[in-house]
N, C-alpha and C positions, 0 to 999 in steps of 0.2 A: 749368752756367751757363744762365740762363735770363731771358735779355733780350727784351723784344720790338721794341727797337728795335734788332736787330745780328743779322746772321747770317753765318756762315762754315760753306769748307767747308777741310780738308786734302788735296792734291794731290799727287801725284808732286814727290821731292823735298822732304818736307817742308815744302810752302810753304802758309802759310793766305792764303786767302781772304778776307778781311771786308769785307761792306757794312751799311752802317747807312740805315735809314728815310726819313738825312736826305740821303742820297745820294751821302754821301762811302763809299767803294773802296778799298783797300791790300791790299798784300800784306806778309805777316810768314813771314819763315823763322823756323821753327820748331829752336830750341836750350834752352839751362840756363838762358836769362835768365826773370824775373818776369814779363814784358809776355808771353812763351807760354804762360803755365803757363792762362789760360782757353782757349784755343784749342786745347788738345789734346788737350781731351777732345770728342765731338759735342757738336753742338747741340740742343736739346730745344724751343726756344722755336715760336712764328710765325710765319710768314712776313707782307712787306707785299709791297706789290709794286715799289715803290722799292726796299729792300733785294733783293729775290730778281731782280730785273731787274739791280742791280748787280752780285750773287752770280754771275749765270749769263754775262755780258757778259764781264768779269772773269775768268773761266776758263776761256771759251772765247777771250781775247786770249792768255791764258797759255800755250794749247793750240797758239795758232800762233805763239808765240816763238821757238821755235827753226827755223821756215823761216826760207831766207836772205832778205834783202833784196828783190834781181831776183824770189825767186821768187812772192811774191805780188803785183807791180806793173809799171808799165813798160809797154810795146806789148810785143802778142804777134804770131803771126804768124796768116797765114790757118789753116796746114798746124796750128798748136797749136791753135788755138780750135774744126777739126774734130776733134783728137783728142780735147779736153777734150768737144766735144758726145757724143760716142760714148763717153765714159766717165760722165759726166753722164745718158746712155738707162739703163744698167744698174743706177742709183741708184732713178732717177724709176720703172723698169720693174715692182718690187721695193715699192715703197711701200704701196701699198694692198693688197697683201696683208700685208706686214708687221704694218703698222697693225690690221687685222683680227684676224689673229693674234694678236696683244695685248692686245684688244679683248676676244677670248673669254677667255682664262687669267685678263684682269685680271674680266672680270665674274663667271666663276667665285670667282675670289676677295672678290668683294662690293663690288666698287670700280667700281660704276654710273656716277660722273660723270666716270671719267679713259678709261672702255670708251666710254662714248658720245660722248666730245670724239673720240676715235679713228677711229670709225666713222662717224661726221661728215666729217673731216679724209680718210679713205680715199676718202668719193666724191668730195669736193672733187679729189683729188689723180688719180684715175681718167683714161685718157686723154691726160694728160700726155706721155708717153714720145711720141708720135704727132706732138708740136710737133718736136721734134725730128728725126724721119723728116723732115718736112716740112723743115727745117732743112738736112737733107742732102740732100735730090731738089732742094730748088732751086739748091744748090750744083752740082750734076749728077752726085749720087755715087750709085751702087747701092746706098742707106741697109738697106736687110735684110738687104742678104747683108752689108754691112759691119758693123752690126751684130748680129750671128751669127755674127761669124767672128773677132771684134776685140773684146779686154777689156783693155783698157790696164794694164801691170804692176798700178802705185800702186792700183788700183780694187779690185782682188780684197779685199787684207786689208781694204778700208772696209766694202764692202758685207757680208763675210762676218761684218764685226763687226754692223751692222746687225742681218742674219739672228739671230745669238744672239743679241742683245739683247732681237728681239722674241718670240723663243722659249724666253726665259728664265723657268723656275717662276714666277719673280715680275718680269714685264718694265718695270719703271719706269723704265729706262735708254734703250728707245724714247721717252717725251720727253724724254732729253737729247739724243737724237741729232736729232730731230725739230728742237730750238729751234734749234741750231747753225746747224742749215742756213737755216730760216726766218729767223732773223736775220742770217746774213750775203750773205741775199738782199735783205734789206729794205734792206739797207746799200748796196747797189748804188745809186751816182747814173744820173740819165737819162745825162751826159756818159760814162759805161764803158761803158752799153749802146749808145750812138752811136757811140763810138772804135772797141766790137767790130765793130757793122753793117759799118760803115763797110770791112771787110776785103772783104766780098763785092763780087763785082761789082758795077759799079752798075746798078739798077731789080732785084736780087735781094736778096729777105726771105729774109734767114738770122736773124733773132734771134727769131724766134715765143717760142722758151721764155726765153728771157733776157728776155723783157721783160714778161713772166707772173710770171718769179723775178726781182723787181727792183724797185723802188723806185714801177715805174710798176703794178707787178701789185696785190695782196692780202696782201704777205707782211707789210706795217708790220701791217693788220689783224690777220692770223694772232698777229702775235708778243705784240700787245696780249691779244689772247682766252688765248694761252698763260703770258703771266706771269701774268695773273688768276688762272688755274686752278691756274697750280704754286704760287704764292704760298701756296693756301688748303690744301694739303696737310701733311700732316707732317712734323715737321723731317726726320724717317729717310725721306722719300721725295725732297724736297728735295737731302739730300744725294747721295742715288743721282742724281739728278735732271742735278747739275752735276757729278758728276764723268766721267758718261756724254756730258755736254757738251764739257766739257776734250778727253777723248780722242777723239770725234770730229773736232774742229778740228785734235788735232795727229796725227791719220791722215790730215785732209784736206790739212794741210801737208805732208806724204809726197810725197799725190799730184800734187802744182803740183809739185813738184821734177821728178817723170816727165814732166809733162808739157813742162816748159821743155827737154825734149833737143833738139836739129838737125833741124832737115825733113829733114834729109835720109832722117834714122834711123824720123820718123812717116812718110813719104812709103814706102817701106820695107815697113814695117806695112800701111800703108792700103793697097796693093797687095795683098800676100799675101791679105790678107783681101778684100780687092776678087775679086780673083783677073785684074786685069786693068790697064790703063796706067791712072795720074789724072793729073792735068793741073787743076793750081790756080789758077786767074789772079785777081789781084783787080781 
């Protein structure tokens, strides 16, 4: 099938995907009835950017369907949103080498304008992890060594998918993981990055990186320049594109689960790895 106004992808589950041009989104479980039988095969067509902005939106909501409830909303505490920044460092740390990495294999492969959106995107992204340190010293946390010493369960399998995605023969699956994030940063209102602040102390700056990854930062930019670009790709990169998307979102729903455990359990951690008391007051 070969529409230019419709694109889909198939996901875990047999669920399709479809967006169309015009902006409308559904999903279809895929069975014996007539309304599957185009969707089961790939997609060969276009991209627009309405459609593939739907496409990618869409299954990365699908991706965090199955966290529960509480765990992606609600107040958190002070003690989760340090653990969540320390897991969050080992993301951001990782990026621009990634990106890089990707960067060369895709250019080797003769794919000049997705290597140098990359490489672009890596110096943007440079330095970053550093908001964070700062994040944790004005907390009054030994941010090095805690971050050196401390990798939150839920984090390893994300990051390490990261890793092979962007070290994969043919790494197209770094901009799925790449959008995921960038759009569920963009999605951030100013009100969640105030409700997070809002945990520290008062007259201390703990949200440096939250509000860089957030609605007040680049990332609405970022997400625009990146539908443009996937849009204009091929449907077979497209589809690698979102379903690299999907699974990032629901590895990242993993992770909100760990980190929604009891201070008591982070408080714990944060220690071991501190190597010494903490003492969290907001």
């Amino acid at each position: 099938m070969n529409n230019p106004e419709i694109e889909w992808v198939v996901l875990p589950g047999d669920v399709a995907i479809v967006a169309t041009a015009a902006g409308d989104v559904w999903r279809l479980k895929l069975g014996d009835g007539v309304e599957s039988l185009p969707f089961a095969r790939e997609m060969t067509g276009n991209g627009r950017p309405r459609s593939t902005s739907g496409l990618l939106n869409e299954a990365i909501a699908l991706g965090f369907s199955s966290e529960e409830p509480e765990a992606g909303g609600g107040a958190i505490s002070l003690a989760q949103y340090v653990y969540n920044l320390v897991g969050t460092y080992h993301n951001a740390r990782r990026t621009p080498d990634n990106y890089r990495l990707a960067a060369r294999r895709l250019r080797a492969l003769g794919r000049e304008e997705i290597a140098s959106y990359l490489e672009t995107h890596a110096l943007e992204e440079t330095g970053h992890e550093r908001l964070i340190i700062k994040d944790l010293q004005a907390l009054g946390l030994p941010a090095e060594r805690l971050v050196a010493n401390l990798v939150p369960e839920g984090v390893k399998p994300l990051v390490e998918f990261f890793d092979e995605l962007s070290s994969a023969d043919y790494p197209m699956g770094c901009i799925g993981y790449s959008y995921c994030f960038e759009y569920t940063a963009a999605m951030k209102p100013k009100s969640q990055v105030d409700a997070l602040q809002a945990l520290a102390p008062r007259g201390v700056d703990a949200s440096r990186f939250l509000r860089t990854h957030s609605c007040l930062g680049s990332e609405v930019g970022h997400v625009e320049d990146l539908i443009d670009l996937i849009a204009s790709l091929p449907a077979k990169d497209r589809i690698e594109i979102a379903k690299a998307a999907y699974e990032t979102a629901n590895r990242t729903a993993r992770l909100r689960r760990d980190v929604r455990k009891a201070d008591s359990a982070i408080l714990a951690q944060i220690e071991a790895a501190a190597d010494q008391e903490i003492l969290l007051d907001a």
